[in-house]
C-alpha positions as a Markdown table, in Angstrom:
| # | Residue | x | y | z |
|---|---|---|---|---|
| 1 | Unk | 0.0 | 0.0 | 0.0 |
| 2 | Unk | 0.9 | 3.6 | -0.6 |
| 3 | Unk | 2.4 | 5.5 | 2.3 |
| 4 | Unk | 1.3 | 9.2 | 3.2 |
| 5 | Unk | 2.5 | 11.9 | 5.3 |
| 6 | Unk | -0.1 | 13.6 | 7.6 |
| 7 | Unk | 0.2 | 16.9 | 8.6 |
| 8 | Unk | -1.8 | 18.9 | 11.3 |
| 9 | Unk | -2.6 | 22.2 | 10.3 |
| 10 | Unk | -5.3 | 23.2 | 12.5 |
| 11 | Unk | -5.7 | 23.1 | 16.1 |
| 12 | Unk | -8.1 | 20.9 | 18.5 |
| 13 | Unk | -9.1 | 23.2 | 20.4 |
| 14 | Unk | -13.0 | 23.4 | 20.8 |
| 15 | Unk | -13.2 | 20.2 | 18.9 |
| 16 | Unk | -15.4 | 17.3 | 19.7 |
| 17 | Unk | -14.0 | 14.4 | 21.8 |
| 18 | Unk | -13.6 | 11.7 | 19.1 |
| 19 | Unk | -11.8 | 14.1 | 17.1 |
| 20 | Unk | -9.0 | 15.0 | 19.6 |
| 21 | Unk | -8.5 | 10.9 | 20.0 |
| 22 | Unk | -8.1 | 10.2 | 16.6 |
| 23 | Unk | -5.6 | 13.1 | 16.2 |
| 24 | Unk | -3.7 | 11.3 | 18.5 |
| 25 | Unk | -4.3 | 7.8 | 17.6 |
| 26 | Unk | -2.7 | 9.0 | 14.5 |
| 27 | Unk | 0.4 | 10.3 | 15.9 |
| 28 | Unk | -0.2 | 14.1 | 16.4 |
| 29 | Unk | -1.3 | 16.5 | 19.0 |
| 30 | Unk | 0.1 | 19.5 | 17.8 |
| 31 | Unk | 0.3 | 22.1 | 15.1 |
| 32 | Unk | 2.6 | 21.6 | 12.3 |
| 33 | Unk | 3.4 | 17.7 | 13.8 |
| 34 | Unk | 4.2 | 15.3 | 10.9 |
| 35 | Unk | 4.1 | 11.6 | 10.7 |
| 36 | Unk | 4.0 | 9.1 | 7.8 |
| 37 | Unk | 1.8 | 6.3 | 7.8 |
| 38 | Unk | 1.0 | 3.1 | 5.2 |
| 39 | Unk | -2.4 | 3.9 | 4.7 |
| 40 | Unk | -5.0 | 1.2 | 5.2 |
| 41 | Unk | -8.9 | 1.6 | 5.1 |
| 42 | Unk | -8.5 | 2.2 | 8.9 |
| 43 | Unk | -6.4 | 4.8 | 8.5 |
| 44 | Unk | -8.2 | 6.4 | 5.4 |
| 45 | Unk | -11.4 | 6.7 | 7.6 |
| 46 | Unk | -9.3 | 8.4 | 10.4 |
| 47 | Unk | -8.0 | 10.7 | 8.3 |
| 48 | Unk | -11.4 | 11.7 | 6.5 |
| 49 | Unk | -13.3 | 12.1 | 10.1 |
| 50 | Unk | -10.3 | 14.8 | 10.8 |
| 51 | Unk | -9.8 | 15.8 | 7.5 |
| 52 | Unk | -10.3 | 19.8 | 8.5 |
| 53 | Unk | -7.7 | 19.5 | 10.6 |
| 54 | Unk | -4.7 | 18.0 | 9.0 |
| 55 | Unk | -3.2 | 18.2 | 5.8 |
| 56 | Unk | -2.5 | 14.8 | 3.8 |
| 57 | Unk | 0.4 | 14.4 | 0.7 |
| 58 | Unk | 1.1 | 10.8 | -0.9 |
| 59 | Unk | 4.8 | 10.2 | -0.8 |
């Protein structure tokens, strides 16, 4: 599978619960935090349920 690097660009800050824990189920937490992950379906949901938030480039 194709690997990806997600960004966050946006704070969680007055965001709902389930969207702070799957920030940080996938690795982040703060602004401008980068981390590259195979992506899966499981990770492919994650990243759509917080896609306002981070910022997502194939590598």
């Amino acid at each position: 599978m194709a690997k990806v690097k997600i960004t966050q660009v946006r704070s969680t800050i007055s965001r709902p619960e389930n969207q702070k824990r799957t920030i940080s189920a996938l690795g982040l937490g703060k602004i401008n935090r980068s981390v590259e992950i195979e992506l899966n379906p499981a990770i492919a949901g994650m990243i759509r349920k917080v896609n306002h938030l981070v910022q997502v480039e194939e590598i």
